[in-house]
Backbone as CSV, one residue per row, in Angstrom:
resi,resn,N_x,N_y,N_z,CA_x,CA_y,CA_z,C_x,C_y,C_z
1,UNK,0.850,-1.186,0.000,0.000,0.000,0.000,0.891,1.244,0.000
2,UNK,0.464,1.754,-0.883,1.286,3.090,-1.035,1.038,4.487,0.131
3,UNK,1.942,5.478,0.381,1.689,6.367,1.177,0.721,7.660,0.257
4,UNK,0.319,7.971,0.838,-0.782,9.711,0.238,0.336,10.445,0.547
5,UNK,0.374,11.560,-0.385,1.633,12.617,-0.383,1.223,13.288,1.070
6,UNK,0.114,13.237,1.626,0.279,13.562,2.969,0.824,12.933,3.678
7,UNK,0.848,11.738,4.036,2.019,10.876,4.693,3.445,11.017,4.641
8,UNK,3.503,11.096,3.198,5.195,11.628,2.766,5.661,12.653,3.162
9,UNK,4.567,13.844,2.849,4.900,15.157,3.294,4.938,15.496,5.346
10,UNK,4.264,14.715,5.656,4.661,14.388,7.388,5.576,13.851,7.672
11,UNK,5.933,12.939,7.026,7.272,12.079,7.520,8.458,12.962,7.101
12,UNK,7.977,13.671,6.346,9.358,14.924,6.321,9.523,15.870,6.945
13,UNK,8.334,16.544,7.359,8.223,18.016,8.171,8.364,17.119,10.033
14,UNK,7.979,16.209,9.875,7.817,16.044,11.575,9.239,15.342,12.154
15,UNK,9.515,15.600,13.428,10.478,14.883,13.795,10.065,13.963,14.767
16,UNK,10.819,12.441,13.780,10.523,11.045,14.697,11.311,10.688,15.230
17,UNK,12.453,11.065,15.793,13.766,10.814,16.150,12.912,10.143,17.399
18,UNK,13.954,8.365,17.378,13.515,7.931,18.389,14.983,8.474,19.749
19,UNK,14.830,8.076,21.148,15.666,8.566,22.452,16.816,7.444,21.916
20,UNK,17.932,7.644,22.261,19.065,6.716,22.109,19.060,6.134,23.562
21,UNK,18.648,6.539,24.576,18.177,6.720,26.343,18.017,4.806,26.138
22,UNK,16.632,4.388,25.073,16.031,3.368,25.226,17.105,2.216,24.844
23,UNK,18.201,2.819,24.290,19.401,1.208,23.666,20.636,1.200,24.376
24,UNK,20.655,2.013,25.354,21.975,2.033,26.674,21.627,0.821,27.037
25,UNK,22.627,-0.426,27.675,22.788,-1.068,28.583,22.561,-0.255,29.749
26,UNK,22.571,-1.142,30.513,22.246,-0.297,32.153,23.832,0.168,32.808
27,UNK,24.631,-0.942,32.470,26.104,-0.361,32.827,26.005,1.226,32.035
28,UNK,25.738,1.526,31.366,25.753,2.983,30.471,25.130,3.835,31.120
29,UNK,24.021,3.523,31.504,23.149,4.270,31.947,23.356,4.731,33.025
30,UNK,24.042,3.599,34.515,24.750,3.836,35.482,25.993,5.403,35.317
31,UNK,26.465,4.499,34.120,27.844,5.266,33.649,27.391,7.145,33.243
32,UNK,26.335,7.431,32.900,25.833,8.370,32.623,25.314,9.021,33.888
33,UNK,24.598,8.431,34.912,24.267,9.036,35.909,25.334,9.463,36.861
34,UNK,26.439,8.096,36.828,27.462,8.785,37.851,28.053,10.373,37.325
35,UNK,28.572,10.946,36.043,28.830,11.398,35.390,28.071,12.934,35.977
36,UNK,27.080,12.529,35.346,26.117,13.541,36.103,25.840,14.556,37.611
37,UNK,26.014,13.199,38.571,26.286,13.533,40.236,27.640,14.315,39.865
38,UNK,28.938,13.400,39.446,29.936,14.187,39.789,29.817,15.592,38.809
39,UNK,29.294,15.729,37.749,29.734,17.509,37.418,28.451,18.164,38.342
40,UNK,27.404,17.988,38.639,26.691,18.675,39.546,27.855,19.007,40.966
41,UNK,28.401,17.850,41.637,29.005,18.320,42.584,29.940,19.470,42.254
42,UNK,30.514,19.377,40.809,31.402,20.334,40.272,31.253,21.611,40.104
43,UNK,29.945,21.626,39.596,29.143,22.993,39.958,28.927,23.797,41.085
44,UNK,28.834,22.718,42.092,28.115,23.457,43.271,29.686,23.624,43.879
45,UNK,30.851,22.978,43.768,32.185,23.505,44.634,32.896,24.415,43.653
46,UNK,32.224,24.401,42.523,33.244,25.632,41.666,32.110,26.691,41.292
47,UNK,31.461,27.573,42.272,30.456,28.583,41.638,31.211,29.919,40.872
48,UNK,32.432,30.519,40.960,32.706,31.859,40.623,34.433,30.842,39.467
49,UNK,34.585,32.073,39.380,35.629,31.769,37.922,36.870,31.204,38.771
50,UNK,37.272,31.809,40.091,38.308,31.675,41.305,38.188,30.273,41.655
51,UNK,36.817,29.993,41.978,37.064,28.281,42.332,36.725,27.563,41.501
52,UNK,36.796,27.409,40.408,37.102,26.823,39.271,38.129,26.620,39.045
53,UNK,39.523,27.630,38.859,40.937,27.700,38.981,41.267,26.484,40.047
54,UNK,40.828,27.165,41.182,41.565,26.219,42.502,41.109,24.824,42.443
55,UNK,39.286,24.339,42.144,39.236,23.226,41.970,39.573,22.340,41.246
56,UNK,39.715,22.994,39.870,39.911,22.314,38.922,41.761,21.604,38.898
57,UNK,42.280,22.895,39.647,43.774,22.319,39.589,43.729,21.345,40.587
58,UNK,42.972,21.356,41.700,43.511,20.071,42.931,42.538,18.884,42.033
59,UNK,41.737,18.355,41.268,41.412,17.629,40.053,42.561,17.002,39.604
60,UNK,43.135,18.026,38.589,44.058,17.748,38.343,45.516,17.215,38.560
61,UNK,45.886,17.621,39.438,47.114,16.893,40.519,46.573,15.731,41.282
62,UNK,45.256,15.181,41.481,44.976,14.233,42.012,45.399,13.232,41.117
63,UNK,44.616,13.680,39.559,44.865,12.870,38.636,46.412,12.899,38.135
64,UNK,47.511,13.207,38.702,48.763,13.023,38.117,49.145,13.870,36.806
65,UNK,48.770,14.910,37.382,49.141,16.165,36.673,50.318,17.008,36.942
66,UNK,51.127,17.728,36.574,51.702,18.504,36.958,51.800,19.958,36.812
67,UNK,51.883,20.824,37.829,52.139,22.017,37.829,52.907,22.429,37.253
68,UNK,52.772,23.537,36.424,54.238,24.196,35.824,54.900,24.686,36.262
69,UNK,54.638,25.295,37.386,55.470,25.886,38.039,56.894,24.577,38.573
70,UNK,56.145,23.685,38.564,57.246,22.384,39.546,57.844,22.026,38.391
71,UNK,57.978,22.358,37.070,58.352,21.252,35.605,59.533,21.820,35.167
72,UNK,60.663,21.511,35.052,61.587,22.382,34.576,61.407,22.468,33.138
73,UNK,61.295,21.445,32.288,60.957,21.661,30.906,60.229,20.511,30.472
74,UNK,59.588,21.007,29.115,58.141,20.243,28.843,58.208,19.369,27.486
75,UNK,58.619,18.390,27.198,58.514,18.235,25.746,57.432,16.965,25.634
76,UNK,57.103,17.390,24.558,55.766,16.441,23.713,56.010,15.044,23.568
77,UNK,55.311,14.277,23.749,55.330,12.497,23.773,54.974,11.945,22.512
């Protein structure tokens, strides 16, 4: 059975985009929520541009970062 150019012409103007939400595994989905908690917490300990700087660097040195100030010189890997 064929479509009526109204059918055709809907299936073009409308958007059917199905959620990608519904084909996560649940490990994903987990993986997405933790994600979530932690930049909310990120938000709420970094509100002004200042603690953003400070948080973001103790982040960073947790994760095995280094300061420049401590680096005598830097070359590319």
């Amino acid at each position: 059975m064929e479509k009526t150019e109204g059918e055709v012409l809907k299936e073009k103007l409308f958007n059917n985009k199905k959620s990608g939400w519904r084909e996560l595994l649940e490990e994903d989905k987990r993986n997405v929520f933790k994600f979530a908690d932690e930049y909310m917490f990120y938000l709420n300990q970094a509100k002004t541009e200042k603690e953003i700087v400070y948080f973001s660097k103790e982040i960073l040195l947790k994760n095995d970062f280094k300061d420049l100030k401590d680096v005598e010189s830097v070359k590319p890997r």
